[in-house]
C-alpha positions in Angstrom: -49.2 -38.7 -10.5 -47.1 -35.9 -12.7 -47.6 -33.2 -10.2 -47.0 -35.3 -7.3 -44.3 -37.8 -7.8 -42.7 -36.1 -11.2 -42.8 -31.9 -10.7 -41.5 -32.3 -7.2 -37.7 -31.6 -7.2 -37.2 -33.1 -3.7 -38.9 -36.5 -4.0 -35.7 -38.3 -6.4 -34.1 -38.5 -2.9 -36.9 -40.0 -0.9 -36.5 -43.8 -1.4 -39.7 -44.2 -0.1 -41.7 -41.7 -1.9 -39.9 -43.4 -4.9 -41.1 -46.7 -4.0 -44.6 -45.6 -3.6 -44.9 -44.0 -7.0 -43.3 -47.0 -8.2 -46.0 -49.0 -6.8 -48.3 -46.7 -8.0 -47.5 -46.6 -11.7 -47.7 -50.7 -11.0 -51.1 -50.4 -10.0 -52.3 -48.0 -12.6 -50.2 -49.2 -15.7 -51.0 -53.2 -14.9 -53.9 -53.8 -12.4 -55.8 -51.2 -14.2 -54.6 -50.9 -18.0 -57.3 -51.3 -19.6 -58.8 -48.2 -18.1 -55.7 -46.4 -18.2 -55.2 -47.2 -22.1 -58.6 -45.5 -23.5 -57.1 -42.0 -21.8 -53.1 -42.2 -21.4 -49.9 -43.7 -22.6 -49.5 -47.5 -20.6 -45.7 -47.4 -22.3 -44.9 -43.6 -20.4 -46.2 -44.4 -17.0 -44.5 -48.4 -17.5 -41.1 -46.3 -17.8 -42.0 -43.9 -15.2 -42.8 -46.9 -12.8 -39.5 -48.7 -13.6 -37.6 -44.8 -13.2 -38.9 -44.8 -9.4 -38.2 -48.1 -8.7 -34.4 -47.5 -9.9 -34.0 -44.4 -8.2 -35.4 -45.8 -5.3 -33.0 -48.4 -5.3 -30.0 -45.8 -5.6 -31.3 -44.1 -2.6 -32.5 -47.0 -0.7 -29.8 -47.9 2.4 -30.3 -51.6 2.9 -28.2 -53.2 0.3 -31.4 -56.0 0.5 -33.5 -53.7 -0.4 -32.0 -52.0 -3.1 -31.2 -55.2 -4.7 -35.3 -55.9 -4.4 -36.2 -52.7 -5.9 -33.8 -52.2 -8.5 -35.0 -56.0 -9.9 -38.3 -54.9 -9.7 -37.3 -51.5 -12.0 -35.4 -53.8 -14.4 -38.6 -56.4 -14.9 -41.3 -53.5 -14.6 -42.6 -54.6 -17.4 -43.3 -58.3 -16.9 -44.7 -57.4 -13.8 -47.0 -54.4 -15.1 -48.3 -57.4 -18.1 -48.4 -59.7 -14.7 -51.2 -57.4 -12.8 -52.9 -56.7 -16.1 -53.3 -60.4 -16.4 -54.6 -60.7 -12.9 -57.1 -58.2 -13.6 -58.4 -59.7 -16.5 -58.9 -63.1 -15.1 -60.3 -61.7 -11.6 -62.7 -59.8 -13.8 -63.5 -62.7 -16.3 -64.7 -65.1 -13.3 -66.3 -63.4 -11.0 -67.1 -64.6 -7.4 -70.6 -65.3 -5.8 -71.1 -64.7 -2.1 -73.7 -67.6 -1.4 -75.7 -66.0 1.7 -75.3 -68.0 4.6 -78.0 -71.1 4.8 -81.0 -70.0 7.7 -80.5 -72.0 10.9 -82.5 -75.6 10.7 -85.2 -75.7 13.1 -85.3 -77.4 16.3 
């Protein structure tokens, strides 16, 4: 994440290399925080997340879109506790596949 999105010096004016980090801190910081938390700082890459999204709302040239993006970087949080959430319930009930009944005989 740091050496892609982060070290690069040309990536703060690609709205939609922004965006995609953004989305990606989302995913790793929320969907999967409680692998993230045993190894890194959730709080860092929750800022970081919310950074992109703001800078790709600075960058972004639909006035739509910016508006979507920059809401998104100023509620990163409540979404990032919103995917850990998820997670947790997706993985608290898990889902049989019942195998498809054999055909009855004629």
């Amino acid at each position: 994440m740091f050496d892609l999105f982060v070290s690069d010096t040309t990536l703060p004016h690609d709205s939609l290399m922004m965006e995609t980090a953004g989305a990606q801190c989302l995913l790793l910081a929320g969907f999967f925080e409680d692998q993230m938390r045993r190894r890194h700082n959730i709080r860092w890459y929750a800022e970081l997340g919310a950074s992109f999204f703001s800078r790709a709302a600075l960058q972004e040239r639909s006035l739509h879109k910016a508006r979507l993006l920059h809401a998104i970087a100023r509620r990163f949080e409540l979404w990032r506790q919103r995917h850990a959430q998820l997670s947790g319930e997706l993985r608290d009930q898990p889902y049989l596949l019942t195998p498809p009944r054999p055909p009855a005989p004629m």
